[in-house]
PyMOL Python script that loads the backbone (N, CA, C, O; Angstrom):
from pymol import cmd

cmd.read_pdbstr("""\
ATOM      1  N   UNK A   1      64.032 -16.230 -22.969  1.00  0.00           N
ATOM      2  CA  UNK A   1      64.793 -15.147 -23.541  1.00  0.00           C
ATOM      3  C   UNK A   1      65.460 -14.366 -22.392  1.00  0.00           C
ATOM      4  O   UNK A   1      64.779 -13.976 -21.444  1.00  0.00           O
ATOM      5  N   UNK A   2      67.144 -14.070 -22.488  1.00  0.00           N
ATOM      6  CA  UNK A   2      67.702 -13.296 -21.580  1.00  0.00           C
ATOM      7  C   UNK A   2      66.986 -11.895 -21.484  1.00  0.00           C
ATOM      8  O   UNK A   2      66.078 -11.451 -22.188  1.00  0.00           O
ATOM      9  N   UNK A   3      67.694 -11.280 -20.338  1.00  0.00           N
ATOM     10  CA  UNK A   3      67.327  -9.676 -20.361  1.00  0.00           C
ATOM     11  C   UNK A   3      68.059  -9.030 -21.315  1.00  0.00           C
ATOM     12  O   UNK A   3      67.962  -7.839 -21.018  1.00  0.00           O
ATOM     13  N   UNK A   4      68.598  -9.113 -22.093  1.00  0.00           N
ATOM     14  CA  UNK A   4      69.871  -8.392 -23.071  1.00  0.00           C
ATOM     15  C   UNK A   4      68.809  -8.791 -24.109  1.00  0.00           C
ATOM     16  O   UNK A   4      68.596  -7.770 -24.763  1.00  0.00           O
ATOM     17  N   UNK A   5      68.014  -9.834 -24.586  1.00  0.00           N
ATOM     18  CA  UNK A   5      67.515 -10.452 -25.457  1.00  0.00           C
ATOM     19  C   UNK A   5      66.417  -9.311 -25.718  1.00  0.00           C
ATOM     20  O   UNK A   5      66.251  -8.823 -26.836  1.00  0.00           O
ATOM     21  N   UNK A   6      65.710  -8.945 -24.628  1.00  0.00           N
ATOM     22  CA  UNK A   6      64.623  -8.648 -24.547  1.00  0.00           C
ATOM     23  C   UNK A   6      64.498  -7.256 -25.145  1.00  0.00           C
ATOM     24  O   UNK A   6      63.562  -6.848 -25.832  1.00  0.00           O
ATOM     25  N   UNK A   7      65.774  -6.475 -24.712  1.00  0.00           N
ATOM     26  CA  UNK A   7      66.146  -5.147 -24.871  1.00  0.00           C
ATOM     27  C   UNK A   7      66.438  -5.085 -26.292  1.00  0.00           C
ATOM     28  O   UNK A   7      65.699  -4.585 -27.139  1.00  0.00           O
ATOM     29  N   UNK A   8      67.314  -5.507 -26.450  1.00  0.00           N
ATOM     30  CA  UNK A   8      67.420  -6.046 -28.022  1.00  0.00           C
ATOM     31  C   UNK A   8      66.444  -6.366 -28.828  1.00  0.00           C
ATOM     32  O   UNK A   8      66.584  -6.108 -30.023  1.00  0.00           O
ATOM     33  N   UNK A   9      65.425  -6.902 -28.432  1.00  0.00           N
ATOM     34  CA  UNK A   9      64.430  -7.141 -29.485  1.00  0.00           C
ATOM     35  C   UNK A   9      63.313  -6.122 -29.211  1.00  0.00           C
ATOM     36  O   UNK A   9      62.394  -5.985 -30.018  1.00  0.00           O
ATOM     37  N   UNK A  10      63.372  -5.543 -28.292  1.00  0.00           N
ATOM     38  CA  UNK A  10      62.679  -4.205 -28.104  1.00  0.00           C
ATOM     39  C   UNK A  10      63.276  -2.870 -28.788  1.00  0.00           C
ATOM     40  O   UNK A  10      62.440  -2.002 -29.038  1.00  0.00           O
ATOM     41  N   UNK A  11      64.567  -2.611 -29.109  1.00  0.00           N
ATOM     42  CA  UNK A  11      64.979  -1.923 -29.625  1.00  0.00           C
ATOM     43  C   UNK A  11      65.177  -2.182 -31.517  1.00  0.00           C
ATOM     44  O   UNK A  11      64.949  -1.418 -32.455  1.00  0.00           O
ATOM     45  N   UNK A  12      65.624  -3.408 -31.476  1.00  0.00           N
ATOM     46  CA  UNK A  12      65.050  -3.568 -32.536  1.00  0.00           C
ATOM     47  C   UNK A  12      63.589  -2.798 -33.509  1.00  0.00           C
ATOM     48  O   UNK A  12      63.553  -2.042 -34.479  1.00  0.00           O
ATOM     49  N   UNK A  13      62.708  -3.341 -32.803  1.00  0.00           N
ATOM     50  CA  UNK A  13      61.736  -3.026 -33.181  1.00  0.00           C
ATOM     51  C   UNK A  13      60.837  -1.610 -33.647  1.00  0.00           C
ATOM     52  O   UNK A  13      60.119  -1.261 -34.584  1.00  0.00           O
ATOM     53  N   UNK A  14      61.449  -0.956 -32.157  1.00  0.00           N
ATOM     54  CA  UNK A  14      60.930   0.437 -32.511  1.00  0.00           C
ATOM     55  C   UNK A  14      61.740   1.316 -33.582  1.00  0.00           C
ATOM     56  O   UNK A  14      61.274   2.087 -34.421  1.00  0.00           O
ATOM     57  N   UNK A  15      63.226   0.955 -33.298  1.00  0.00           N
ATOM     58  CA  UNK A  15      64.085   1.439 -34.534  1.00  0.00           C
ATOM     59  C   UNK A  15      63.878   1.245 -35.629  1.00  0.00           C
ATOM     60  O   UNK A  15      63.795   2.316 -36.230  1.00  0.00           O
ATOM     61  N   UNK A  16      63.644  -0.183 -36.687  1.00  0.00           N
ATOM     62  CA  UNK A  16      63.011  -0.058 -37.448  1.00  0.00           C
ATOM     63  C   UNK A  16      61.708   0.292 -37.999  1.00  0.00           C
ATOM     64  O   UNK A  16      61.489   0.593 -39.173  1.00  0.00           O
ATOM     65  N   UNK A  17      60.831   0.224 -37.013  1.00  0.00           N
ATOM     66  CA  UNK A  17      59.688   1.295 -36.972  1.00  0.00           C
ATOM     67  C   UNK A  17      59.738   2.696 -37.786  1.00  0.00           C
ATOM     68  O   UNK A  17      59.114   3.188 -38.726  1.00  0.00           O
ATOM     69  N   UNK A  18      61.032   3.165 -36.756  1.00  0.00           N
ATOM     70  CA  UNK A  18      60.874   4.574 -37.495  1.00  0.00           C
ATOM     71  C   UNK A  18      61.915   5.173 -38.543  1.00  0.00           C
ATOM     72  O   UNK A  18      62.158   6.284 -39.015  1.00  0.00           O
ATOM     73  N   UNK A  19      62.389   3.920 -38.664  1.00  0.00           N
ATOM     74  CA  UNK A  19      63.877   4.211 -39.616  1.00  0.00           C
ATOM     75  C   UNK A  19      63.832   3.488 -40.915  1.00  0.00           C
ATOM     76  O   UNK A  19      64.500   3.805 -41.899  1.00  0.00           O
ATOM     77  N   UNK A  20      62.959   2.449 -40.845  1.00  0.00           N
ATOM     78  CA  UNK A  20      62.514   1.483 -41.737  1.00  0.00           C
ATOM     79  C   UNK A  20      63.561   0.493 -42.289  1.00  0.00           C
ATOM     80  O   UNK A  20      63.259  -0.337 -43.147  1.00  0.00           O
ATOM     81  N   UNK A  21      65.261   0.645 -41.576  1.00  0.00           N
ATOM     82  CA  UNK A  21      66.030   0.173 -41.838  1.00  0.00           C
ATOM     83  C   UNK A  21      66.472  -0.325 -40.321  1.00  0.00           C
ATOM     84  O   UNK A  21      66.211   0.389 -39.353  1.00  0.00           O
ATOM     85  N   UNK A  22      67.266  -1.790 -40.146  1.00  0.00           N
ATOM     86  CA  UNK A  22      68.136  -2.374 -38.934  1.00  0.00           C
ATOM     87  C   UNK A  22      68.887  -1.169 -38.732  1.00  0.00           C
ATOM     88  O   UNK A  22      69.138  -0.348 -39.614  1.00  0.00           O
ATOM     89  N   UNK A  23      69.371  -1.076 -37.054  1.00  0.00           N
ATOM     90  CA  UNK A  23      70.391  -0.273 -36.922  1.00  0.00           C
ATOM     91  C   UNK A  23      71.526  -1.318 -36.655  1.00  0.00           C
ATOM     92  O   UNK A  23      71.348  -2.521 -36.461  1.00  0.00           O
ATOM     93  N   UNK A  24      73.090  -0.452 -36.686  1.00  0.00           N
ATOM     94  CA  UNK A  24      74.117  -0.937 -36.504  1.00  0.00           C
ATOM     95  C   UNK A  24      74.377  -1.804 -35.026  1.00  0.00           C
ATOM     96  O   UNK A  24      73.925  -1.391 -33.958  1.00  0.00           O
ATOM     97  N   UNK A  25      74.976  -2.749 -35.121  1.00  0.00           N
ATOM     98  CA  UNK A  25      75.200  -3.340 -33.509  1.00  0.00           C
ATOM     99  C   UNK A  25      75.798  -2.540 -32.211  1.00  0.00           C
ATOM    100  O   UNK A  25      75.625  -2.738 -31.008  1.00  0.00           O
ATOM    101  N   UNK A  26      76.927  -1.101 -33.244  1.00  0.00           N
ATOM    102  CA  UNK A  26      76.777   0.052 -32.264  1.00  0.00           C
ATOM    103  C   UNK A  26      75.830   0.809 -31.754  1.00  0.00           C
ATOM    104  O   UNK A  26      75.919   1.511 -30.747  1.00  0.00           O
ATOM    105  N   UNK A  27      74.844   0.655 -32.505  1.00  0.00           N
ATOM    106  CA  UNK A  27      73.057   2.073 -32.062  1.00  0.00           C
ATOM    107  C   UNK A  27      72.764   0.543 -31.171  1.00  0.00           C
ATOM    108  O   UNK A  27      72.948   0.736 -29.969  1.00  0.00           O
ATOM    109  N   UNK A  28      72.369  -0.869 -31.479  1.00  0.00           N
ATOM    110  CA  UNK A  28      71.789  -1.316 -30.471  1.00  0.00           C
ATOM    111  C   UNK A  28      72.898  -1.387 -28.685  1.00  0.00           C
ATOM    112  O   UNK A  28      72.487  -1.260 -27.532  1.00  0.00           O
ATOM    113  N   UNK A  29      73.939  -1.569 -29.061  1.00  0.00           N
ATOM    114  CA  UNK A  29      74.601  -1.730 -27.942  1.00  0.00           C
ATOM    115  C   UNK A  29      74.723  -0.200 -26.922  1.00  0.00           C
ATOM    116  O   UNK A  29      74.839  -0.226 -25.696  1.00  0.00           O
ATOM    117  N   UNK A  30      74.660   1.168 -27.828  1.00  0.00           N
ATOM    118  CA  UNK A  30      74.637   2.449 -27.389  1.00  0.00           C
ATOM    119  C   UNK A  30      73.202   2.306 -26.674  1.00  0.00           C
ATOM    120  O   UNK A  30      72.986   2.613 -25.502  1.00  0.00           O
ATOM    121  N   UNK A  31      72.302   1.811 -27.537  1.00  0.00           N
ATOM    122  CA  UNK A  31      70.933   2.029 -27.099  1.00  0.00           C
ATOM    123  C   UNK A  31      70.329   0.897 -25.850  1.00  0.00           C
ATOM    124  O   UNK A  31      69.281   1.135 -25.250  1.00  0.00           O
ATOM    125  N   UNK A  32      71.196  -0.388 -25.571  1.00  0.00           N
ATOM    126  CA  UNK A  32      70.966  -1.025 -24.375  1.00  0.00           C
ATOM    127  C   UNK A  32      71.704  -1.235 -23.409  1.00  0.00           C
ATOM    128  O   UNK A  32      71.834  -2.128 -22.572  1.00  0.00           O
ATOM    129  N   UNK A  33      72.287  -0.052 -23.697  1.00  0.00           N
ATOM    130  CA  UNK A  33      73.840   0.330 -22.458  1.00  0.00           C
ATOM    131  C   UNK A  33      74.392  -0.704 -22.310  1.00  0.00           C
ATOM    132  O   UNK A  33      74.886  -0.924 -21.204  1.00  0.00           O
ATOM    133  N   UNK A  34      74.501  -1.676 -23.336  1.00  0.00           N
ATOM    134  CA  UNK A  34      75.944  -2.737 -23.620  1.00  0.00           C
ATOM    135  C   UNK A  34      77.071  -1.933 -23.663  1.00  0.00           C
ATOM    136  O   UNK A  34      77.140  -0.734 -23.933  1.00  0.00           O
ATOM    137  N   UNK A  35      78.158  -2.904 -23.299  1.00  0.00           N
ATOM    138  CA  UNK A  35      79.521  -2.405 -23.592  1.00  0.00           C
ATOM    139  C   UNK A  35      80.674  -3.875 -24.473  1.00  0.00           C
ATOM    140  O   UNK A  35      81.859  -3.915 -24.804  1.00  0.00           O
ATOM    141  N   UNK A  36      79.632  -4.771 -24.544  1.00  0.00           N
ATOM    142  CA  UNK A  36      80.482  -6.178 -24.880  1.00  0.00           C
ATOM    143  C   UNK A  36      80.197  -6.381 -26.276  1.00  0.00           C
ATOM    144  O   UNK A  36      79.308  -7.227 -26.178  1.00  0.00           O
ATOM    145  N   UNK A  37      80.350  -6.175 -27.542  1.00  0.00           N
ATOM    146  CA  UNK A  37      79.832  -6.980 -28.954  1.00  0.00           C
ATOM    147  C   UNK A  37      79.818  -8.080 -28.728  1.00  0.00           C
ATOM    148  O   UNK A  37      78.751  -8.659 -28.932  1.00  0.00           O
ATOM    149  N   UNK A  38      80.878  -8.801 -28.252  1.00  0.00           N
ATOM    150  CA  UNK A  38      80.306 -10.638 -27.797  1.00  0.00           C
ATOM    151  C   UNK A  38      78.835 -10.901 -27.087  1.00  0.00           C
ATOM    152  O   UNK A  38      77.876 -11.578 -27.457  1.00  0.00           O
ATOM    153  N   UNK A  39      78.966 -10.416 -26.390  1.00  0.00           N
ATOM    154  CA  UNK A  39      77.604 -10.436 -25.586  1.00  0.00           C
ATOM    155  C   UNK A  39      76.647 -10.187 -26.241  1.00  0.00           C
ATOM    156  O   UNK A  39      75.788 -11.067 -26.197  1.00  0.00           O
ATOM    157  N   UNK A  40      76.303  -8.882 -27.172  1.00  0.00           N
ATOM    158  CA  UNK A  40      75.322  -8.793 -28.034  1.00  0.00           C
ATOM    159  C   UNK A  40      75.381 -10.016 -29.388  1.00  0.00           C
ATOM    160  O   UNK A  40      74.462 -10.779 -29.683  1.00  0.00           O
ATOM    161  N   UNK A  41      76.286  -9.953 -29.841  1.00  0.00           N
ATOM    162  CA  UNK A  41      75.858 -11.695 -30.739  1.00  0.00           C
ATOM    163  C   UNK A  41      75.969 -12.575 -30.082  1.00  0.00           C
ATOM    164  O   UNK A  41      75.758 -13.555 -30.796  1.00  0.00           O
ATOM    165  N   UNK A  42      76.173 -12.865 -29.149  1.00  0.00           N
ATOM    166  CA  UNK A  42      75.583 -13.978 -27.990  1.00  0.00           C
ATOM    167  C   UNK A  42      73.830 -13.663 -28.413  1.00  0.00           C
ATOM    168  O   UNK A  42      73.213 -14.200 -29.332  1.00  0.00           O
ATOM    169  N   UNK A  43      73.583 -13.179 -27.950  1.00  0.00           N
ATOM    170  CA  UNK A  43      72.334 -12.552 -27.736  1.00  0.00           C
ATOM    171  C   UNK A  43      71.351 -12.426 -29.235  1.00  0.00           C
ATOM    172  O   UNK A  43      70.238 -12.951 -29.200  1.00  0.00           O
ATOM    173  N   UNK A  44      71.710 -11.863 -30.267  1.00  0.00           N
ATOM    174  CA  UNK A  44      71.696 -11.853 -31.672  1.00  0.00           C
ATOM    175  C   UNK A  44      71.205 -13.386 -31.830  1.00  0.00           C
ATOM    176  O   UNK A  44      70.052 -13.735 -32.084  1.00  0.00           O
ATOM    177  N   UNK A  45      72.380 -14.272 -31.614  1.00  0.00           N
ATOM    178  CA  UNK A  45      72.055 -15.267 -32.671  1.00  0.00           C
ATOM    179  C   UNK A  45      71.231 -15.514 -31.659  1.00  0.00           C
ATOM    180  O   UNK A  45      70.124 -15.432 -32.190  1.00  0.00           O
ATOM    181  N   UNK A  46      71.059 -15.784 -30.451  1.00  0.00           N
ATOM    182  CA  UNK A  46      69.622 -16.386 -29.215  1.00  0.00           C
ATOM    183  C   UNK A  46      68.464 -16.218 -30.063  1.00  0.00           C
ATOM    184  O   UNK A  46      67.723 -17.010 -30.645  1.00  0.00           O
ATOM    185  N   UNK A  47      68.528 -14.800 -29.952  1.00  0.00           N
ATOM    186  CA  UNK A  47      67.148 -14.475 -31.369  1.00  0.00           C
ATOM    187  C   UNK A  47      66.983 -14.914 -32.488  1.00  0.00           C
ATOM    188  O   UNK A  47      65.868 -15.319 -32.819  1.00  0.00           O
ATOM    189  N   UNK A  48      67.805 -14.938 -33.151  1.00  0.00           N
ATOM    190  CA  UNK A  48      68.199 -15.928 -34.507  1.00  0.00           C
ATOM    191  C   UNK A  48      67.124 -17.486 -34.424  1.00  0.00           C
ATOM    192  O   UNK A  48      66.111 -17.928 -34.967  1.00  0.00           O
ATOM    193  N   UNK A  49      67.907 -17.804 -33.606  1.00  0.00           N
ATOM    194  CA  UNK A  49      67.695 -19.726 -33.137  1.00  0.00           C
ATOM    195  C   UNK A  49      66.046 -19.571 -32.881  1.00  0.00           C
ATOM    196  O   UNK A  49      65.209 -20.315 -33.391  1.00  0.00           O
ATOM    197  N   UNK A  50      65.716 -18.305 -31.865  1.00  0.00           N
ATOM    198  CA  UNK A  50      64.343 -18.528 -31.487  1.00  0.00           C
ATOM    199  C   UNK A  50      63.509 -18.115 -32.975  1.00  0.00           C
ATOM    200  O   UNK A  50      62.457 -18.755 -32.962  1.00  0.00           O
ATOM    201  N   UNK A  51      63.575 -17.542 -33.843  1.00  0.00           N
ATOM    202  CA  UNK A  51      63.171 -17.495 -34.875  1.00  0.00           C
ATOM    203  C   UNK A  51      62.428 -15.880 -34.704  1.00  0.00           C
ATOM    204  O   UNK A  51      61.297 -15.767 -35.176  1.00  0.00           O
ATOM    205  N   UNK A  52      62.980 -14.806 -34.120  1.00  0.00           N
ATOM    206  CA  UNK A  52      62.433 -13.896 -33.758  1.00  0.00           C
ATOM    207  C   UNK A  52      63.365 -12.625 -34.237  1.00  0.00           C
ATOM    208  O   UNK A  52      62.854 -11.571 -33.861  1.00  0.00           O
ATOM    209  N   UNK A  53      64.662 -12.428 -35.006  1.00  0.00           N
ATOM    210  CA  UNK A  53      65.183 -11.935 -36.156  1.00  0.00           C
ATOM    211  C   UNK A  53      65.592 -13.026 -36.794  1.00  0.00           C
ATOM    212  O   UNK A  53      65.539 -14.196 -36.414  1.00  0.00           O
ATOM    213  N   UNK A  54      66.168 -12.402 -38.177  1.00  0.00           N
ATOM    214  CA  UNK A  54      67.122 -13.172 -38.850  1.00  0.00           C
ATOM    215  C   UNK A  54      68.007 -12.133 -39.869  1.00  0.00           C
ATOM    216  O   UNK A  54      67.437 -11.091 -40.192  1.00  0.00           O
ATOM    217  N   UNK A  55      69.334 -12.373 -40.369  1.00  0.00           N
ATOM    218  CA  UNK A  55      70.027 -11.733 -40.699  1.00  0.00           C
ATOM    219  C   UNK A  55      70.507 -11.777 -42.079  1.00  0.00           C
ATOM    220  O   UNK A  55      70.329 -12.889 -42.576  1.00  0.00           O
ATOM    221  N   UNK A  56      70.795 -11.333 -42.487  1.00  0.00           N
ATOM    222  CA  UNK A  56      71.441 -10.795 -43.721  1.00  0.00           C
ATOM    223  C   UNK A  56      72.569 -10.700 -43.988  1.00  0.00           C
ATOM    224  O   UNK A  56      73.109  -9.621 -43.744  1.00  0.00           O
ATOM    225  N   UNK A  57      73.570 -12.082 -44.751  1.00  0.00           N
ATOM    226  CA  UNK A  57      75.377 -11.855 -44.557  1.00  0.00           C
ATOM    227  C   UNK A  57      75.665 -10.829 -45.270  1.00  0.00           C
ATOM    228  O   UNK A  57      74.929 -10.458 -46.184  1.00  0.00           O
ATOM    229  N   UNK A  58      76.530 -10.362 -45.021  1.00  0.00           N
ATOM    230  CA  UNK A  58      77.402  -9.385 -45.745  1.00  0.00           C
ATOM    231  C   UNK A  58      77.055  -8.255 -45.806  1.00  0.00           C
ATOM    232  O   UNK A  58      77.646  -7.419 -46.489  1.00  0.00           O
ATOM    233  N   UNK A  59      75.996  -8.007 -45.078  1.00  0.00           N
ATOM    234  CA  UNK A  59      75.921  -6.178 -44.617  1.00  0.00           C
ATOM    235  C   UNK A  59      75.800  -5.713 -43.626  1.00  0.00           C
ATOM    236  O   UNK A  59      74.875  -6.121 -42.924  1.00  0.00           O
ATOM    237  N   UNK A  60      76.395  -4.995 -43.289  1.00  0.00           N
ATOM    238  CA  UNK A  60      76.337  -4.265 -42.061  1.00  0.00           C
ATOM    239  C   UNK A  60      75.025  -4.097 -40.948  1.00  0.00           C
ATOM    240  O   UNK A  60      74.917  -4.544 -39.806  1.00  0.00           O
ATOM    241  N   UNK A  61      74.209  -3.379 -41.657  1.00  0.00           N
ATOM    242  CA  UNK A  61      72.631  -3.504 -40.977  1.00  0.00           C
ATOM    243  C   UNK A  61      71.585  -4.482 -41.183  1.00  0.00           C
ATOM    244  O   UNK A  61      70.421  -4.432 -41.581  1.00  0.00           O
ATOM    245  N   UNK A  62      72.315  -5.321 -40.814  1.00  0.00           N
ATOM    246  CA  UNK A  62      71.587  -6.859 -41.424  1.00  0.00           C
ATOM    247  C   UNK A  62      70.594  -7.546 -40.244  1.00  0.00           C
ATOM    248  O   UNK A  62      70.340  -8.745 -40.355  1.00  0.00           O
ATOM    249  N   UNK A  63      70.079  -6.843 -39.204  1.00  0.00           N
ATOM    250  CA  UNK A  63      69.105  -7.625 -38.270  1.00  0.00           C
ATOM    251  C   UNK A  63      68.166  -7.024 -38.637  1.00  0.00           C
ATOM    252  O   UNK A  63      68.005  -5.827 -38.871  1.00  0.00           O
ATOM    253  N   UNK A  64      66.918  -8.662 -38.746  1.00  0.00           N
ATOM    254  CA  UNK A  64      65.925  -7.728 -39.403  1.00  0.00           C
ATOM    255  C   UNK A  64      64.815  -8.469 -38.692  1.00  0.00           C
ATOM    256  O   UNK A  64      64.913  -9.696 -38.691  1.00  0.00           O
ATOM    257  N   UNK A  65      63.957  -8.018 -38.195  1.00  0.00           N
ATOM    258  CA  UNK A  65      62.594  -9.150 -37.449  1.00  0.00           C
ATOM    259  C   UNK A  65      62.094  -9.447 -38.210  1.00  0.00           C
ATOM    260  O   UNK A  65      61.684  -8.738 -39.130  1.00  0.00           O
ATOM    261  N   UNK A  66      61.866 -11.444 -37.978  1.00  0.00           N
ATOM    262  CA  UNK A  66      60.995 -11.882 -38.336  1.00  0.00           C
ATOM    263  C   UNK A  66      59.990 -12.280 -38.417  1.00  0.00           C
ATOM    264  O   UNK A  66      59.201 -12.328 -37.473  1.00  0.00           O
ATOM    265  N   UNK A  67      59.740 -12.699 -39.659  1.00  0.00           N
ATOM    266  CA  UNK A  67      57.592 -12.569 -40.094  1.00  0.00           C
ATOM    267  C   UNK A  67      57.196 -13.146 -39.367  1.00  0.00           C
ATOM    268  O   UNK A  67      55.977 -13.305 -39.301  1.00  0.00           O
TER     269      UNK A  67
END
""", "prot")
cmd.dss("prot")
cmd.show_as("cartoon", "prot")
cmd.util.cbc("prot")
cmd.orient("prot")
């Protein structure tokens, strides 16, 4: 898993923790001092493939960790 991966799935996590909902790919990219959306779904689907989120078409706050 990249370092972008890691952050990402660390942020993930605690956010829905306390929000009980995915945040937007802007709160994760604000929140891992990204500046690229490519780069973060680069990264997204990495997680995807590893089986460690999975997503939800057609809505917006659709990353969600999986079971």
């Amino acid at each position: 898993m990249t370092k972008k991966g890691v952050k990402v799935l660390r942020f993930l996590r605690k956010y829905i923790k306390e929000h009980e909902i995915p945040p937007t790919k802007a709160e994760i990219l604000d929140a891992i001092g990204g500046k690229s959306v490519m780069a973060l779904d680069y990264a997204i689907k990495s997680l995807e493939e590893s089986g460690k989120v999975k997503r939800t078409l057609g809505k917006q706050r659709n990353i969600w960790l999986a079971n």
